[in-house]
C-alpha positions in Angstrom: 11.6 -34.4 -22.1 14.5 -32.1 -22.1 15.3 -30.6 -25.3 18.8 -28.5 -25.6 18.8 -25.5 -27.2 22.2 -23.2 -27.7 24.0 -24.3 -24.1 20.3 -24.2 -22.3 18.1 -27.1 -21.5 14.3 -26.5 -21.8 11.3 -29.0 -20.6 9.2 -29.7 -23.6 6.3 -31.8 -24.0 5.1 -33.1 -27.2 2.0 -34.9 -27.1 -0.5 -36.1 -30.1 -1.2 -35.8 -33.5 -2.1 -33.1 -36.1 -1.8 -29.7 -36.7 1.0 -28.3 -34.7 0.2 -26.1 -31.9 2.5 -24.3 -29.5 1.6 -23.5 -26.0 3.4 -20.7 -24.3 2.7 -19.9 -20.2 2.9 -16.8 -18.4 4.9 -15.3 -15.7 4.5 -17.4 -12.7 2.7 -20.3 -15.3 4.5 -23.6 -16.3 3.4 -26.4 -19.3 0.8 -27.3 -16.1 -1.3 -24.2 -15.9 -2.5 -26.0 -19.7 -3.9 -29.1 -18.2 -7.4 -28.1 -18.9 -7.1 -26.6 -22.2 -4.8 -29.4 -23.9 -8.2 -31.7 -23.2 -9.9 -29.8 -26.1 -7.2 -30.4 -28.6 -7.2 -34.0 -29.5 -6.5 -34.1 -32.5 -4.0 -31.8 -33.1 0.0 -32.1 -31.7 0.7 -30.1 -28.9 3.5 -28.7 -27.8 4.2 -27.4 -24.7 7.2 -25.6 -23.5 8.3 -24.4 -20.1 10.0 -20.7 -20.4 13.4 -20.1 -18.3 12.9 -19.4 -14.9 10.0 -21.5 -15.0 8.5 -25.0 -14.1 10.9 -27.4 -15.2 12.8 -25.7 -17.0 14.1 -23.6 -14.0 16.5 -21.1 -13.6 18.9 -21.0 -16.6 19.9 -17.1 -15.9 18.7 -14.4 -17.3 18.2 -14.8 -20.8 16.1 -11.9 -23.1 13.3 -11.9 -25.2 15.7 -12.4 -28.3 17.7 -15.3 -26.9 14.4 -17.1 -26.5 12.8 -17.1 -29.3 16.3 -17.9 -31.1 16.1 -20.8 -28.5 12.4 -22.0 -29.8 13.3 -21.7 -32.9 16.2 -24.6 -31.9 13.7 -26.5 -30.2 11.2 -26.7 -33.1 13.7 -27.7 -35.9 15.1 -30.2 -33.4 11.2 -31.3 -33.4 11.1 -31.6 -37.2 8.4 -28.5 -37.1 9.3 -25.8 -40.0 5.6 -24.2 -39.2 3.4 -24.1 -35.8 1.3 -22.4 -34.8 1.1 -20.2 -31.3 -0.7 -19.8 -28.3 0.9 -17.3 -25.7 -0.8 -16.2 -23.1 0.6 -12.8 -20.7 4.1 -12.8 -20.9 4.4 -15.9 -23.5 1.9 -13.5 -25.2 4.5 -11.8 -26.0 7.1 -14.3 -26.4 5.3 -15.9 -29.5 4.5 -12.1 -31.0 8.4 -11.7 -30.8 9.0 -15.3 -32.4 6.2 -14.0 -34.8 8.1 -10.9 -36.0 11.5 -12.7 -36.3 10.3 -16.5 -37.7 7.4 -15.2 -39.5 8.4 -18.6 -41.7 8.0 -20.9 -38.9 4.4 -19.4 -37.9 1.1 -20.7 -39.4 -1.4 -18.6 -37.0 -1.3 -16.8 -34.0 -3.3 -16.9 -30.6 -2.8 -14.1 -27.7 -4.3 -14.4 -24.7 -4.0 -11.6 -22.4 -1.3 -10.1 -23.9 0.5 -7.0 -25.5 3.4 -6.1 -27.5 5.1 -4.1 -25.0 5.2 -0.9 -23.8 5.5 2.0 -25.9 8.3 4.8 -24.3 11.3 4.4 -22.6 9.8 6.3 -19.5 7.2 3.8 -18.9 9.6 0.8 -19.4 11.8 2.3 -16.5 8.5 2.7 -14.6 8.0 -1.1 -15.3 11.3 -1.9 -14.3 11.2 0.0 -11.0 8.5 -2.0 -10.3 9.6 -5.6 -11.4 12.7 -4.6 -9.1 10.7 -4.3 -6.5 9.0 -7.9 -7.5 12.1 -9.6 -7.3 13.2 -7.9 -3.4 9.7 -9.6 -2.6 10.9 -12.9 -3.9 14.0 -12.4 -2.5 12.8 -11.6 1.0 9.5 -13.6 1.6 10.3 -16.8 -1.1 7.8 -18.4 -3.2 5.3 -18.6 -0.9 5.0 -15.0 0.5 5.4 -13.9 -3.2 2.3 -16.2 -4.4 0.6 -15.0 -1.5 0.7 -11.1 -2.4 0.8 -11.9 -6.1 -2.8 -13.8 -6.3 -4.1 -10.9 -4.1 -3.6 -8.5 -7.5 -6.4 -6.7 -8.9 -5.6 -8.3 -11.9 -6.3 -11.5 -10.8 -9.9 -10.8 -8.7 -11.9 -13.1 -11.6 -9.5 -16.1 -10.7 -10.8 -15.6 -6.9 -14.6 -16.8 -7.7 -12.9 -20.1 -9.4 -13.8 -23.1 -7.5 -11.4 -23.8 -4.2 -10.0 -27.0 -6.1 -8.8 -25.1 -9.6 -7.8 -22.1 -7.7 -5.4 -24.6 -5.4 -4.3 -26.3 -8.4 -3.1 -22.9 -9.8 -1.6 -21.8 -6.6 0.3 -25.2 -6.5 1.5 -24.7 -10.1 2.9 -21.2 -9.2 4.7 -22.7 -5.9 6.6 -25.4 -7.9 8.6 -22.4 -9.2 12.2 -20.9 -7.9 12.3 -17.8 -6.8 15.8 -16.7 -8.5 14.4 -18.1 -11.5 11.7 -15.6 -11.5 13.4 -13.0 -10.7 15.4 -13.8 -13.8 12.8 -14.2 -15.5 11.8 -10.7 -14.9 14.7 -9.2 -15.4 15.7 -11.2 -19.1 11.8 -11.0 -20.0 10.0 -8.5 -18.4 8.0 -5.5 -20.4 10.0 -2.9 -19.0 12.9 -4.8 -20.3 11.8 -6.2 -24.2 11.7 -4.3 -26.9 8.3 -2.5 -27.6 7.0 -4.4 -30.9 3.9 -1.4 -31.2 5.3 -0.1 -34.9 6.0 -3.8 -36.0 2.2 -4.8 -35.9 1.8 -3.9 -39.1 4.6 -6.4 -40.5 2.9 -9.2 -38.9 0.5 -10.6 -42.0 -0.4 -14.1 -40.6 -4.1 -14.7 -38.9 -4.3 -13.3 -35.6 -6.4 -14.7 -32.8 -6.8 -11.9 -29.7 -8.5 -13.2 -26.9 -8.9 -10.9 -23.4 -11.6 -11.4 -20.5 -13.8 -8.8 -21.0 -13.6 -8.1 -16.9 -9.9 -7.2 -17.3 -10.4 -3.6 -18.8 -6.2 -2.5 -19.2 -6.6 -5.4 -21.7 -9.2 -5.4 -23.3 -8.4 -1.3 -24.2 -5.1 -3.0 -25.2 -6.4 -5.3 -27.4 -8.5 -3.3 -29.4 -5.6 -0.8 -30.3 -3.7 -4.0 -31.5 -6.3 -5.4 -33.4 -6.2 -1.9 -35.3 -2.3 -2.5 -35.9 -2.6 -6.2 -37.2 -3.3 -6.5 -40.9 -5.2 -9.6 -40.1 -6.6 -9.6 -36.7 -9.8 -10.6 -35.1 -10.6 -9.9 -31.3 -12.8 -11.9 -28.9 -14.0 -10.6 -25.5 -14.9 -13.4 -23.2 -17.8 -11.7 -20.9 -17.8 -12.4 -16.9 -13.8 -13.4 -17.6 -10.8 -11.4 -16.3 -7.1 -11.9 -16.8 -7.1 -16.0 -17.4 -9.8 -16.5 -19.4 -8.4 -20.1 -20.6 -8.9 -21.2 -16.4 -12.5 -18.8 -16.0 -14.1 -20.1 -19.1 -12.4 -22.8 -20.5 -15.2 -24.3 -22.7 -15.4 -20.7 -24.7 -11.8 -20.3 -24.8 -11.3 -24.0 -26.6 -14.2 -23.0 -28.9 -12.6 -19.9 -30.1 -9.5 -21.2 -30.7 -10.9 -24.3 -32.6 -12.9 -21.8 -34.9 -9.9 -19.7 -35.6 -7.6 -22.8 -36.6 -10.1 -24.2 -39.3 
Protein backbone atom coordinates (compact mmCIF):
# COMPACT_ATOMS: atom_id res chain seq x y z
CA UNK A 1 0.00 0.00 0.00
CA UNK A 2 0.89 3.58 -0.32
CA UNK A 3 1.13 5.36 2.83
CA UNK A 4 1.64 9.46 2.69
CA UNK A 5 3.93 10.95 4.62
CA UNK A 6 4.54 15.09 4.70
CA UNK A 7 3.70 15.65 0.69
CA UNK A 8 5.66 12.13 -0.15
CA UNK A 9 4.09 8.81 -0.96
CA UNK A 10 6.03 5.70 0.27
CA UNK A 11 5.22 1.83 -0.58
CA UNK A 12 4.69 0.06 2.67
CA UNK A 13 3.92 -3.37 3.45
CA UNK A 14 2.45 -4.54 6.55
CA UNK A 15 2.10 -8.05 6.96
CA UNK A 16 1.33 -10.39 10.19
CA UNK A 17 1.02 -10.39 13.68
CA UNK A 18 3.21 -9.75 16.76
CA UNK A 19 5.99 -7.89 17.75
CA UNK A 20 6.65 -5.07 15.43
CA UNK A 21 9.58 -5.28 13.26
CA UNK A 22 10.79 -2.79 10.75
CA UNK A 23 12.71 -3.74 7.71
CA UNK A 24 14.84 -1.21 6.06
CA UNK A 25 16.78 -2.06 2.34
CA UNK A 26 19.89 -0.80 1.11
CA UNK A 27 21.06 1.28 -1.73
CA UNK A 28 20.06 -0.43 -4.89
CA UNK A 29 17.55 -2.88 -2.43
CA UNK A 30 13.67 -2.58 -2.38
CA UNK A 31 10.91 -4.35 0.34
CA UNK A 32 11.89 -7.49 -2.22
CA UNK A 33 15.49 -8.05 -1.47
CA UNK A 34 13.45 -9.40 2.19
CA UNK A 35 11.64 -12.15 0.53
CA UNK A 36 13.72 -14.78 2.13
CA UNK A 37 14.15 -13.33 5.46
CA UNK A 38 10.38 -12.31 6.17
CA UNK A 39 9.77 -16.36 5.91
CA UNK A 40 11.49 -16.71 9.36
CA UNK A 41 9.32 -14.22 11.11
CA UNK A 42 5.91 -15.54 11.45
CA UNK A 43 4.94 -14.58 14.15
CA UNK A 44 5.85 -11.28 14.53
CA UNK A 45 4.32 -8.04 12.26
CA UNK A 46 6.42 -6.92 9.60
CA UNK A 47 6.85 -3.99 8.15
CA UNK A 48 8.49 -3.27 5.21
CA UNK A 49 9.19 0.06 3.70
CA UNK A 50 10.64 1.03 0.35
CA UNK A 51 13.13 4.20 0.82
CA UNK A 52 12.92 7.14 -1.89
CA UNK A 53 14.52 6.51 -4.90
CA UNK A 54 13.72 3.05 -4.55
CA UNK A 55 11.41 0.08 -5.59
CA UNK A 56 8.02 1.40 -5.44
CA UNK A 57 8.45 4.07 -3.90
CA UNK A 58 10.43 5.67 -6.70
CA UNK A 59 11.87 8.86 -7.25
CA UNK A 60 10.30 11.40 -4.93
CA UNK A 61 13.58 13.86 -5.24
CA UNK A 62 16.12 14.23 -3.22
CA UNK A 63 15.12 14.05 0.24
CA UNK A 64 18.08 13.73 3.35
CA UNK A 65 18.59 11.55 6.01
CA UNK A 66 16.58 13.95 8.34
CA UNK A 67 13.50 14.23 6.15
CA UNK A 68 13.32 10.48 6.21
CA UNK A 69 13.28 9.46 9.26
CA UNK A 70 10.80 12.49 10.14
CA UNK A 71 8.80 10.74 7.20
CA UNK A 72 8.94 7.13 9.12
CA UNK A 73 8.15 8.49 11.91
CA UNK A 74 4.61 9.68 9.88
CA UNK A 75 4.34 6.39 8.56
CA UNK A 76 4.49 4.46 11.86
CA UNK A 77 1.95 6.70 13.84
CA UNK A 78 -0.27 6.55 10.69
CA UNK A 79 0.30 2.62 11.42
CA UNK A 80 -0.81 2.93 15.08
CA UNK A 81 3.00 1.78 16.02
CA UNK A 82 4.35 4.17 19.02
CA UNK A 83 7.48 1.38 19.39
CA UNK A 84 9.18 -0.97 16.56
CA UNK A 85 11.75 -2.31 16.35
CA UNK A 86 14.56 -1.99 13.32
CA UNK A 87 16.35 -3.86 10.99
CA UNK A 88 18.54 -1.75 8.49
CA UNK A 89 20.77 -3.18 6.55
CA UNK A 90 23.85 -0.84 4.45
CA UNK A 91 22.38 2.33 3.80
CA UNK A 92 18.91 1.65 5.78
CA UNK A 93 21.64 0.70 8.36
CA UNK A 94 22.00 3.87 8.77
CA UNK A 95 18.58 5.19 8.19
CA UNK A 96 17.19 3.31 11.29
CA UNK A 97 20.53 4.43 13.51
CA UNK A 98 19.43 8.08 12.54
CA UNK A 99 15.70 7.27 13.38
CA UNK A 100 17.37 5.67 16.49
CA UNK A 101 19.07 8.86 17.73
CA UNK A 102 16.11 11.19 16.96
CA UNK A 103 12.89 8.67 18.00
CA UNK A 104 14.73 6.87 20.61
CA UNK A 105 10.77 6.71 22.00
CA UNK A 106 9.49 4.95 19.06
CA UNK A 107 12.49 2.20 19.07
CA UNK A 108 12.26 -1.07 21.04
CA UNK A 109 15.70 -2.69 19.70
CA UNK A 110 17.92 -2.29 17.01
CA UNK A 111 19.41 -4.64 14.23
CA UNK A 112 22.33 -3.36 11.73
CA UNK A 113 23.40 -5.29 9.11
CA UNK A 114 26.31 -4.14 7.21
CA UNK A 115 26.22 -0.90 8.29
CA UNK A 116 27.91 2.25 9.89
CA UNK A 117 27.13 5.55 11.27
CA UNK A 118 28.84 7.52 8.86
CA UNK A 119 31.94 8.83 8.15
CA UNK A 120 33.93 10.58 10.52
CA UNK A 121 35.67 14.07 8.72
CA UNK A 122 34.57 16.33 6.37
CA UNK A 123 37.54 15.37 3.99
CA UNK A 124 36.45 11.95 3.69
CA UNK A 125 32.76 12.81 3.11
CA UNK A 126 33.86 15.04 0.10
CA UNK A 127 35.99 11.98 -0.94
CA UNK A 128 32.60 10.03 -0.71
CA UNK A 129 30.86 12.45 -2.54
CA UNK A 130 33.27 12.76 -5.40
CA UNK A 131 32.79 9.42 -5.77
CA UNK A 132 28.90 8.93 -5.53
CA UNK A 133 29.05 11.87 -8.29
CA UNK A 134 30.72 9.81 -10.32
CA UNK A 135 27.93 6.86 -9.43
CA UNK A 136 25.26 8.89 -10.57
CA UNK A 137 27.29 10.04 -14.31
CA UNK A 138 27.26 6.13 -14.62
CA UNK A 139 23.61 5.92 -14.08
CA UNK A 140 23.13 8.71 -16.05
CA UNK A 141 25.18 7.52 -19.05
CA UNK A 142 24.81 3.61 -19.16
CA UNK A 143 20.98 3.38 -17.23
CA UNK A 144 20.03 0.72 -14.89
CA UNK A 145 21.36 -1.87 -16.61
CA UNK A 146 25.02 -0.87 -17.39
CA UNK A 147 25.05 0.50 -13.72
CA UNK A 148 23.86 -3.02 -12.20
CA UNK A 149 26.23 -4.50 -14.38
CA UNK A 150 29.48 -2.63 -12.95
CA UNK A 151 27.90 -2.39 -9.60
CA UNK A 152 27.59 -6.26 -8.85
CA UNK A 153 31.24 -6.58 -10.25
CA UNK A 154 32.35 -4.55 -6.72
CA UNK A 155 34.70 -6.20 -4.49
CA UNK A 156 32.27 -5.72 -1.98
CA UNK A 157 29.99 -7.86 -3.42
CA UNK A 158 32.45 -11.02 -4.53
CA UNK A 159 30.52 -13.36 -1.57
CA UNK A 160 27.12 -12.71 -3.42
CA UNK A 161 28.91 -14.18 -6.77
CA UNK A 162 29.17 -17.97 -5.27
CA UNK A 163 25.17 -17.60 -4.50
CA UNK A 164 23.29 -19.91 -6.63
CA UNK A 165 22.52 -18.56 -10.48
CA UNK A 166 18.66 -18.38 -9.45
CA UNK A 167 19.10 -16.02 -6.03
CA UNK A 168 21.83 -14.13 -7.64
CA UNK A 169 19.16 -13.44 -10.79
CA UNK A 170 16.52 -12.74 -8.33
CA UNK A 171 18.77 -9.99 -6.74
CA UNK A 172 19.88 -8.69 -10.04
CA UNK A 173 16.19 -8.39 -11.11
CA UNK A 174 15.27 -6.57 -7.77
CA UNK A 175 18.11 -3.95 -8.47
CA UNK A 176 16.79 -3.47 -12.25
CA UNK A 177 13.23 -2.66 -11.16
CA UNK A 178 14.79 0.60 -9.95
CA UNK A 179 15.03 4.23 -11.70
CA UNK A 180 18.03 5.55 -12.40
CA UNK A 181 17.27 9.38 -11.37
CA UNK A 182 15.85 7.89 -8.38
CA UNK A 183 19.16 6.58 -7.35
CA UNK A 184 20.94 9.14 -8.20
CA UNK A 185 18.74 10.99 -5.71
CA UNK A 186 19.03 8.79 -3.53
CA UNK A 187 22.65 9.25 -3.43
CA UNK A 188 22.79 12.62 -3.37
CA UNK A 189 19.77 13.11 -0.33
CA UNK A 190 21.27 9.87 1.47
CA UNK A 191 24.57 9.10 0.68
CA UNK A 192 27.53 8.92 3.51
CA UNK A 193 29.34 11.57 2.07
CA UNK A 194 26.23 13.57 2.46
CA UNK A 195 24.59 12.52 6.21
CA UNK A 196 25.69 13.62 9.14
CA UNK A 197 28.40 11.41 10.79
CA UNK A 198 26.50 9.94 14.06
CA UNK A 199 30.27 8.53 15.49
CA UNK A 200 30.04 10.80 18.96
CA UNK A 201 26.26 10.05 19.26
CA UNK A 202 26.79 6.20 19.84
CA UNK A 203 27.07 6.65 23.19
CA UNK A 204 23.41 8.26 23.47
CA UNK A 205 21.94 5.39 21.95
CA UNK A 206 20.92 3.11 25.23
CA UNK A 207 18.49 0.58 23.59
CA UNK A 208 19.75 -3.28 22.67
CA UNK A 209 21.84 -3.28 19.79
CA UNK A 210 22.10 -6.18 17.33
CA UNK A 211 25.40 -5.73 14.84
CA UNK A 212 25.61 -8.20 12.30
CA UNK A 213 28.59 -8.11 9.41
CA UNK A 214 29.84 -11.10 7.19
CA UNK A 215 32.98 -11.94 8.51
CA UNK A 216 34.44 -12.06 4.65
CA UNK A 217 33.65 -8.27 4.28
CA UNK A 218 36.73 -6.95 6.42
CA UNK A 219 36.01 -2.75 6.03
CA UNK A 220 32.93 -3.93 8.12
CA UNK A 221 33.66 -6.04 10.20
CA UNK A 222 36.73 -3.43 11.49
CA UNK A 223 33.76 -1.07 11.43
CA UNK A 224 31.70 -2.95 13.56
CA UNK A 225 33.81 -3.64 16.25
CA UNK A 226 34.72 0.19 16.86
CA UNK A 227 30.88 0.67 17.05
CA UNK A 228 30.13 -2.01 19.29
CA UNK A 229 32.85 -0.17 21.59
CA UNK A 230 30.69 3.17 21.21
CA UNK A 231 27.18 1.47 21.99
CA UNK A 232 26.30 1.26 25.70
CA UNK A 233 24.43 -1.85 24.82
CA UNK A 234 25.82 -3.54 21.89
CA UNK A 235 26.52 -7.13 20.92
CA UNK A 236 28.31 -8.04 17.52
CA UNK A 237 28.00 -11.25 15.45
CA UNK A 238 30.40 -12.21 12.69
CA UNK A 239 28.79 -14.58 10.21
CA UNK A 240 31.92 -16.72 8.86
CA UNK A 241 32.24 -17.64 4.95
CA UNK A 242 29.57 -14.40 4.53
CA UNK A 243 30.53 -10.97 2.95
CA UNK A 244 28.52 -7.87 2.56
CA UNK A 245 24.76 -9.55 2.49
CA UNK A 246 24.87 -11.91 4.91
CA UNK A 247 20.87 -12.01 5.23
CA UNK A 248 21.06 -13.47 1.15
CA UNK A 249 24.64 -15.72 1.93
CA UNK A 250 23.37 -17.32 5.09
CA UNK A 251 20.02 -16.68 5.59
CA UNK A 252 19.20 -19.53 8.15
CA UNK A 253 22.11 -17.91 10.63
CA UNK A 254 21.05 -14.45 9.97
CA UNK A 255 17.16 -15.40 11.12
CA UNK A 256 18.57 -17.19 14.07
CA UNK A 257 20.45 -14.34 15.32
CA UNK A 258 17.94 -12.00 15.08
CA UNK A 259 15.32 -14.30 16.74
CA UNK A 260 17.79 -14.68 19.78
CA UNK A 261 18.32 -11.07 20.04
CA UNK A 262 14.45 -10.11 20.02
CA UNK A 263 13.56 -12.54 22.94
Amino acid sequence: MYLTARNREYWVEDEGKGPPLCFLHGFTGSTAIWKETKRAFPDFRLILVDLPGHGKTGDVGVVSMEEVAEDLKVIFEKLQLPKLSLLGYSMGGRTALYFALHHPEMVDRLILESASPGLKTEEERQERIKKDEKVSALLENEGIEGFTNRWEDLPLFETVRSLPFHRRQSLRKQRLYNDPTGLTHSLQGMGTGTQPSLWRHLRDIGLPVCLIVGGEDGKYVKINREMEKGFARAEMHEIEGAGHIPHLEKPDIFSEIIRRFMI
